[in-house]
N, C-alpha and C positions, 0 to 999 in steps of 0.2 A: 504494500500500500504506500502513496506517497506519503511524504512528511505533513502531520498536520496543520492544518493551515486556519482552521474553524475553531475556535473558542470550545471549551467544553458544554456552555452553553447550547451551544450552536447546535454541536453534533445530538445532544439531548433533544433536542427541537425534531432534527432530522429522524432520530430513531423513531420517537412519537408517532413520525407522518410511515415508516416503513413499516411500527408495526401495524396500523392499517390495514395490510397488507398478507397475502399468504406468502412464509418466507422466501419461495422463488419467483415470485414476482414481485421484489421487493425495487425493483427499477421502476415500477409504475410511482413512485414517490417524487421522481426526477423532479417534476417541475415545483413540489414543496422545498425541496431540498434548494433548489434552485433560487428558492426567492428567501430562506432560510440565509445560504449564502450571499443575496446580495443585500439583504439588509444590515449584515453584519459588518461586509465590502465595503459596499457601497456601488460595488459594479462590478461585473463578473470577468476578471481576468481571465487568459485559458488556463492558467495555474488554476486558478480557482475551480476551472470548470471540471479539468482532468483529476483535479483530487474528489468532487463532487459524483464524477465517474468511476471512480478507483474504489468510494467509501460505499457505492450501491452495488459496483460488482457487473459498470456497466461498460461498453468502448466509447473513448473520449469522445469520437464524431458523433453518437445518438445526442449525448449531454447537448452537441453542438447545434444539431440540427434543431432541440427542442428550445434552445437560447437564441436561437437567431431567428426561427419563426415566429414566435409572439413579441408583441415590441414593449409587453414589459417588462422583458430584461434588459438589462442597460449594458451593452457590451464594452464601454467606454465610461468614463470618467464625466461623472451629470456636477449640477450647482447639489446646493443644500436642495432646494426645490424643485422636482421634475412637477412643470405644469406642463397637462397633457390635456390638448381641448380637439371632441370630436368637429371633426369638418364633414362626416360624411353628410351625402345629400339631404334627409331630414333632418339632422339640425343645421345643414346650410341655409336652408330655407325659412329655419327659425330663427337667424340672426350668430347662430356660430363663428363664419366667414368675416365678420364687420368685429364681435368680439377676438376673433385671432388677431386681424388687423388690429384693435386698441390693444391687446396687448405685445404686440409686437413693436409698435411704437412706445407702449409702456416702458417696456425693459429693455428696447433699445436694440434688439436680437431677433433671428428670425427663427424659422422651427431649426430643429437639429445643433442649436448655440447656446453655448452658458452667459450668461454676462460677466464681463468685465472681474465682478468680484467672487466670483464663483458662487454666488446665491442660488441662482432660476436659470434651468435648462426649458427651455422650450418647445413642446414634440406634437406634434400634428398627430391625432390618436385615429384609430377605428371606431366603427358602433359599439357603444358600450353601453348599448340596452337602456338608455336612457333618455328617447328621440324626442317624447313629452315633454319633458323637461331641458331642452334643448336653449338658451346653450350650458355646455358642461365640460367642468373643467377638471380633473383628477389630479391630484395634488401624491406624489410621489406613490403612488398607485395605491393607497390606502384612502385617501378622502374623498368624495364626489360634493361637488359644490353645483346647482342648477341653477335652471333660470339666472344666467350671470348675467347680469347690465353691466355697460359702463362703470358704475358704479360700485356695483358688483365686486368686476374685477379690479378696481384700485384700494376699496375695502379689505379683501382676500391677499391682495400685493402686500400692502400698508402692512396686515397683520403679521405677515411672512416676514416684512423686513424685519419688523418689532422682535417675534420669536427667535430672530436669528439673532440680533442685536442681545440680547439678554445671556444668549449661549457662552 
């Protein structure tokens, strides 16, 4: 196995979601394990990825395939804040497109950019089942904020610098 790389925490986490699991199928954990790791990270090195492989008993390219398909794994180095607002067609149509626009003027950044101080990464999301409530913004893949206005999002901003500032 490789050298540990995950917090004893971590790996306590990890076993949790494998025993889920019937022991040889304990790879179907990959993408707990996966977000396990990049909460700890903060982004999923391939170091990180291959010990993530190593500790389920899986080949590093599956670990890879499942971290490069869905885009809430951060393959790279984000701000403190991955803001991630759907653009897809229903909530374009409810105003999502004009909110990426204010906050892209916001922060200064366009998608796929951190700012300047490494606070807010900026990512252009998929449907995230929440087209009602459009627009919506996911706040480092754990928060959904809706119905953002203008307003909204300099509120959400505001608070984020604050929480950051206090750290």
């Amino acid at each position: 196995m490789a050298p540990t790389i995950l917090s004893a925490e971590s790996l306590a986490k990890i076993d949790r979601e494998v025993a889920k699991y019937p022991p040889e199928q304990k790879q179907s954990a990959v993408m707990a394990a996966l977000i396990v790791a990049q909460d700890e990270k903060g982004w999923l090195a391939t170091e990180t990825m291959d010990f993530v492989a190593s500790y389920l008993d899986m080949p590093s390219v599956a670990v890879y395939e499942v971290a490069t398909f869905y885009n809430m794994y951060n393959l790279a180095p984000t701000g403190k804040f991955k803001l991630t607002i759907c653009t897809c067609l229903p909530c374009g149509l409810q105003g999502a497109l004009a909110a990426a626009d204010h906050l892209r003027e916001k922060l200064g950044v366009n998608f796929n950019e951190t700012t300047p101080d490494g606070k807010f990464t900026l990512k252009e999301g998929e449907c995230m089942g929440a087209c009602a409530m459009a627009p919506v913004v996911l706040v480092n893949n754990k928060r959904m904020c809706d119905y953002m206005s203008n307003d909204k999002l300099d509120a959400l901003v505001g608070e984020l610098r604050n929480d950051s500032a206090k750290a």
